[in-house]
C-alpha positions as CSV (number, residue, x, y, z in Angstrom):
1,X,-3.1,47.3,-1.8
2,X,-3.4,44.2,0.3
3,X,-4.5,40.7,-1.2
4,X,-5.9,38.4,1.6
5,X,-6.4,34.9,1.0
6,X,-9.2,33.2,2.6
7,X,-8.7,31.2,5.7
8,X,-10.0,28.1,4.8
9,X,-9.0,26.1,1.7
10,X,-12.2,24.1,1.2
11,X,-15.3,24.8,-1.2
12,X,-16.9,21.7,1.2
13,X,-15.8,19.9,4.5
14,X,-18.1,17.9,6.3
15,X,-19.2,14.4,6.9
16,X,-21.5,12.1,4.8
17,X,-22.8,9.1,7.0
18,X,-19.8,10.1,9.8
19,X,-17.2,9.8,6.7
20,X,-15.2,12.8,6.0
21,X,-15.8,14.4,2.7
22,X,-14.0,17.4,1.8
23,X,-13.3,19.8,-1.5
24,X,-10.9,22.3,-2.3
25,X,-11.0,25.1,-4.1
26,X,-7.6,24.5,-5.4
27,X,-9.1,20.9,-6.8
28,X,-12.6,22.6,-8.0
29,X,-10.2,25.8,-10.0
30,X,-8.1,23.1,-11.3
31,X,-10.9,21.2,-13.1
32,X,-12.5,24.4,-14.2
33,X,-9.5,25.4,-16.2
34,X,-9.3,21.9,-17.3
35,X,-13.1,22.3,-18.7
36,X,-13.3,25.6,-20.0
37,X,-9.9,25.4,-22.0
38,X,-11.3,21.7,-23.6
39,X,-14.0,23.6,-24.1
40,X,-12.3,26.3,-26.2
41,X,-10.0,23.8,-28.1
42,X,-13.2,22.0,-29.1
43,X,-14.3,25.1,-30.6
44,X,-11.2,25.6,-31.8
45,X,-11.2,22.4,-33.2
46,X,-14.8,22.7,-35.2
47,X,-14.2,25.8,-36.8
48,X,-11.1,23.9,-38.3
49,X,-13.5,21.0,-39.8
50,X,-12.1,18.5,-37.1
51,X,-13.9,16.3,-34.8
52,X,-14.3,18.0,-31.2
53,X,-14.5,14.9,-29.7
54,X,-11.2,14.1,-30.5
55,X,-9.8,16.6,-28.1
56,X,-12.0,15.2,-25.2
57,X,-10.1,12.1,-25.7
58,X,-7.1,13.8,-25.6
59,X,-8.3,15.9,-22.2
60,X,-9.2,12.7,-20.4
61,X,-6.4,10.8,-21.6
62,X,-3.8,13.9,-20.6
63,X,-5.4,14.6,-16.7
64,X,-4.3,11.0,-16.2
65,X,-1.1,11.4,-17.7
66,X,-0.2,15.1,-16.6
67,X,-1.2,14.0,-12.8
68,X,1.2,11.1,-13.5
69,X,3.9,13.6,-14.5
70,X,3.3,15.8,-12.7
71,X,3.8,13.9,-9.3
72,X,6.7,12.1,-11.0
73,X,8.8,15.4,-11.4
74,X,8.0,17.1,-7.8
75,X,9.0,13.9,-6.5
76,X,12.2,13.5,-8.6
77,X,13.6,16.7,-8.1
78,X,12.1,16.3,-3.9
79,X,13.6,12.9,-3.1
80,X,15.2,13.7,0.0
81,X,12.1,14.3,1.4
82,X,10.2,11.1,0.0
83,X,13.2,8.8,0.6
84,X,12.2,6.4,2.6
85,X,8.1,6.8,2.9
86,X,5.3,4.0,1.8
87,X,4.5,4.1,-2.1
88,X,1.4,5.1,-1.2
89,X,2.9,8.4,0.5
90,X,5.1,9.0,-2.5
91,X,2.4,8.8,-5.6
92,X,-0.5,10.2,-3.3
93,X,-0.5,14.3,-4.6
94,X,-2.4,15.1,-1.2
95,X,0.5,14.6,0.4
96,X,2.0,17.8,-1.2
97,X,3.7,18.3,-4.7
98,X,3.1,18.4,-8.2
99,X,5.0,20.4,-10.9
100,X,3.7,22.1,-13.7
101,X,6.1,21.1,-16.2
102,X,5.7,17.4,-15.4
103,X,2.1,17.8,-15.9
104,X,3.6,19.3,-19.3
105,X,5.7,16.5,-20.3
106,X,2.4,13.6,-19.5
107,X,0.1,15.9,-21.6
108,X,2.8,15.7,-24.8
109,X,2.6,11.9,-23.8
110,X,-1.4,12.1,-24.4
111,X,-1.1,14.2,-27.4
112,X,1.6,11.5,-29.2
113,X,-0.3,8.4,-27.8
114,X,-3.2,10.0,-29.3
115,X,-2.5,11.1,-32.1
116,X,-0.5,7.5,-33.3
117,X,-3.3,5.6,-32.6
118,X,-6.3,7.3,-34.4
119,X,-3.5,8.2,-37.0
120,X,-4.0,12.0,-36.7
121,X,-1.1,14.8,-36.8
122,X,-0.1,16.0,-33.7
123,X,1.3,19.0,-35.0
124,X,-2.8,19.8,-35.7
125,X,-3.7,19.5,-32.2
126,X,-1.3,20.5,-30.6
127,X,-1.7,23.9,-32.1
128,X,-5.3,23.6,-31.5
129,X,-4.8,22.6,-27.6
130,X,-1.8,24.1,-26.4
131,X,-2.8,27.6,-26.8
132,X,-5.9,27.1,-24.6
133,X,-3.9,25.3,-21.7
134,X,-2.7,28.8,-21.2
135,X,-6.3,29.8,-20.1
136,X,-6.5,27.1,-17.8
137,X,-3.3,27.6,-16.1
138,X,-4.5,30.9,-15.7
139,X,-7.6,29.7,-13.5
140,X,-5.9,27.0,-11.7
141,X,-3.4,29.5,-10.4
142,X,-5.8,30.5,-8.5
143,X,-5.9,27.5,-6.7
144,X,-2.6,28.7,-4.6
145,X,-4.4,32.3,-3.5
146,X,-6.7,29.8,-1.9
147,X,-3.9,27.5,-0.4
148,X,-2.0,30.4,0.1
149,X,1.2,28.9,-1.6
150,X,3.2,30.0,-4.7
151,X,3.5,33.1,-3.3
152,X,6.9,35.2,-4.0
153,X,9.3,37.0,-1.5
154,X,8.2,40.0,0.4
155,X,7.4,43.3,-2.1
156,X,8.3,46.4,-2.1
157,X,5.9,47.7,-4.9
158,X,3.2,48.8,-2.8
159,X,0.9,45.9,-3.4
160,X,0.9,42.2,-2.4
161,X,-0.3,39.3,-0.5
162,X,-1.0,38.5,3.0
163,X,0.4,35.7,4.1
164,X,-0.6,33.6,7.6
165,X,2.4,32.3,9.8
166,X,1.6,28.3,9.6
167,X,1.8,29.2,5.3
168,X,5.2,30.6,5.9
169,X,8.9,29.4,4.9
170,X,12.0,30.4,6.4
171,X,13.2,33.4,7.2
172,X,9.4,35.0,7.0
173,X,8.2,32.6,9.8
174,X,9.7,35.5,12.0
175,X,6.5,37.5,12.4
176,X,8.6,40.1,14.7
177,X,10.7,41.0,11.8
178,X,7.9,40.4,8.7
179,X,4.7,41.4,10.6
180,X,1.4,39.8,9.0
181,X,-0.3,42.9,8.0
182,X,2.9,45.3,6.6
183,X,4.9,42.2,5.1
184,X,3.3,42.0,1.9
185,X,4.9,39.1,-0.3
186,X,4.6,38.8,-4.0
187,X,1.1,37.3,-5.6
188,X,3.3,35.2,-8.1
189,X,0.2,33.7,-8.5
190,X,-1.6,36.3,-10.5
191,X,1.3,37.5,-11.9
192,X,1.3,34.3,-14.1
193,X,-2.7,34.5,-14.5
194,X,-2.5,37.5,-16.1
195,X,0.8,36.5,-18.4
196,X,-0.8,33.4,-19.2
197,X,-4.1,35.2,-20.5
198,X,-2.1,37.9,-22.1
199,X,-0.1,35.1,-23.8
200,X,-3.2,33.4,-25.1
201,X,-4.7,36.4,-26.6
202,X,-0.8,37.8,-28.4
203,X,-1.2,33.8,-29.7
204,X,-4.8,34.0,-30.9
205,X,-4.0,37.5,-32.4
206,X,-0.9,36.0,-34.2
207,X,-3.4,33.2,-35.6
208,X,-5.1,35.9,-37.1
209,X,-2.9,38.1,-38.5
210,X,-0.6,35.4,-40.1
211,X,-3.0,33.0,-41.2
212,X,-1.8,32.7,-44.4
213,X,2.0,31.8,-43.2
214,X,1.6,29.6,-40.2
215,X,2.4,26.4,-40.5
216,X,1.4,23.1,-38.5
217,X,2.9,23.5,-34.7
218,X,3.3,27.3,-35.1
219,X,1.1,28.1,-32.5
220,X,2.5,25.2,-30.2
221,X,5.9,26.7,-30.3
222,X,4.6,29.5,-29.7
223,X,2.9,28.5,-26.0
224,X,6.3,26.7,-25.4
225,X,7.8,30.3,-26.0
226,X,5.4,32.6,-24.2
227,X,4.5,30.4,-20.7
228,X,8.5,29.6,-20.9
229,X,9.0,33.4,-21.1
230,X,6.6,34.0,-17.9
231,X,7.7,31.1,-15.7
232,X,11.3,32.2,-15.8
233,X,10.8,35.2,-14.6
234,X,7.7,34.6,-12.1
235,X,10.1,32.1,-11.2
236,X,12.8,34.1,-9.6
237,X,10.3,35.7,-7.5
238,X,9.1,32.5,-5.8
239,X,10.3,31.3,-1.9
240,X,9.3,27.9,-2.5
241,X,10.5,26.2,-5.7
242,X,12.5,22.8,-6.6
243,X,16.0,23.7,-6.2
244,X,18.9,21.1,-8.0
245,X,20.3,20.5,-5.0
246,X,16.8,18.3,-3.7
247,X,16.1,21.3,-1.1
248,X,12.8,23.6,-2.1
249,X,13.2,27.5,-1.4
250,X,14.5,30.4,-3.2
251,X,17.6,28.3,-4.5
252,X,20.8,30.3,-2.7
253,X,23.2,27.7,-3.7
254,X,21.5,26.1,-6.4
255,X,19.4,26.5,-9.8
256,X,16.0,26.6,-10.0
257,X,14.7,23.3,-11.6
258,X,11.5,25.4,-13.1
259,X,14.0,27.8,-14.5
260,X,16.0,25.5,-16.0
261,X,12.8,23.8,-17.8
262,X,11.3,27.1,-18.6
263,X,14.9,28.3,-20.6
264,X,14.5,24.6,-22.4
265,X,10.7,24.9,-23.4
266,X,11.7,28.6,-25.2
267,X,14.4,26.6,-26.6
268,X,12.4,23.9,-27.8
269,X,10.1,26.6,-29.0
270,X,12.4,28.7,-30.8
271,X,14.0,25.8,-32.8
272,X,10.8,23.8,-33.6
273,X,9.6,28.0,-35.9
274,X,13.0,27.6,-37.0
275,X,13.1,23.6,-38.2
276,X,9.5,24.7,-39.4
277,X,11.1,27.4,-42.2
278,X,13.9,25.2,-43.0
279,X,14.1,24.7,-47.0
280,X,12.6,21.4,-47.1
281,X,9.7,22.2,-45.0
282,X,9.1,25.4,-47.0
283,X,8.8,23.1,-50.3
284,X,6.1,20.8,-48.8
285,X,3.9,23.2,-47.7
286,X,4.0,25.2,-51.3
């Protein structure tokens, strides 16, 4: 089965009054998993007896900080390749480069900053946000079937994605050796899709069936467990990712940065259930 991406990334290109004006599909897929998962953790939200418009707030407030971080941390871990460029080069993303876990770390930001100001738990919303980010990661993956990127190294498994020579890295740029229509390379892509909406649904059946013993941040442990879970393995699949060493690929000589976040979001997630069931926490919730 053969996957083929479409040949041109834009929804839109044309010209308005002889100006350029362009959209992308990748940008249009991004914003649709941004709306339909605030849209979901508003409902989320209501049936809780909670103000909805709260986590708009928190959804405006986190795309400016998650773009923020997410630039931030492709072009920390990049910085060979920025060294050197305007300011304008380095903070623009359409210059190439933003990483998911950055975008992570600025929507935490949003959540905390939040949450002190209007004086609200965060534990509360994070449990009611974070589990619906999974559905819009899910959608905005799609975003690199359409820029053909974020693809994985060639498959054997019968199945997989066509990729174009210009969208290639090194050695697969070699269309003698890895023809375009038998080389078929991982679609990491929906591989993560799919975890990401199979991990949503495990979390909303776990919200169900232990209602009566989940405590505040349950559920956002348990997205920092089950998209930590995914990316680590998806991960090791990928051609292109941020190495340690500042040089993108498949990370011969060095770690993979996403890897290395992935193993500490589980982390995080694993000890923030267990400092949830500690004695004293037990005693305040009886």
């Amino acid at each position: 089965m053969q996957l083929y991406p479409p040949d041109d990334p834009y929804l839109i290109s044309t010209q308005i009054f002889g100006n350029p004006f362009a959209i992308r599909w990748y940008g249009v897929l991004i914003m649709s998993g941004v709306l339909i998962a605030g849209t979901v953790a508003a409902s989320r939200a209501r049936r809780r007896g909670l103000d909805p418009e709260h986590v708009w707030n928190i959804v405006m407030l986190g795309l400016l900080l998650g773009i923020a971080g997410a630039r931030a941390y492709y072009v920390a871990f990049e910085w060979p390749r920025f060294a050197g460029q305007s300011w304008w080069y380095i903070i623009n993303p359409a210059t190439g480069g933003l990483a998911i876990h950055g975008a992570l770390i600025g929507a935490f930001g949003a959540v905390a900053l939040y949450s002190a100001r209007h004086r609200l738990d965060p534990r509360v919303w994070l449990d009611i946000m974070l589990p619906t980010v999974l559905i819009g990661q899910a959608i905005g993956r799609w975003g690199n079937f359409f820029n053909q990127e974020a693809y994985g190294r060639p498959s054997d498994l019968g199945f997989g994605l066509v990729i174009d020579a210009e969208h290639r890295v090194d050695p697969f740029r070699d269309m003698a050796a890895y023809p375009r229509d038998t080389t078929l390379f991982h679609p990491t892509f929906l591989y993560e899709s799919l975890w990401n909406l199979a991990g949503f649904g495990l979390i909303i059946a776990l919200e169900r069936r232990f209602a009566d013993r989940l405590r505040p941040g349950d559920a956002a442990c348990a997205y920092a467990i089950v998209y930590g879970t995914g990316r680590l393995w998806i991960e090791g699949l990928r051609t292109d990712s941020l190495c340690t060493d500042g040089i993108g690929g498949e990370c011969a000589a060095a770690l993979r940065v996403a890897q290395i976040a992935s193993v500490l979001l589980v982390l995080i997630g694993i000890a923030g259930l267990g400092w949830n069931r500690r004695p004293t926490a037990a005693a305040a919730q009886a």
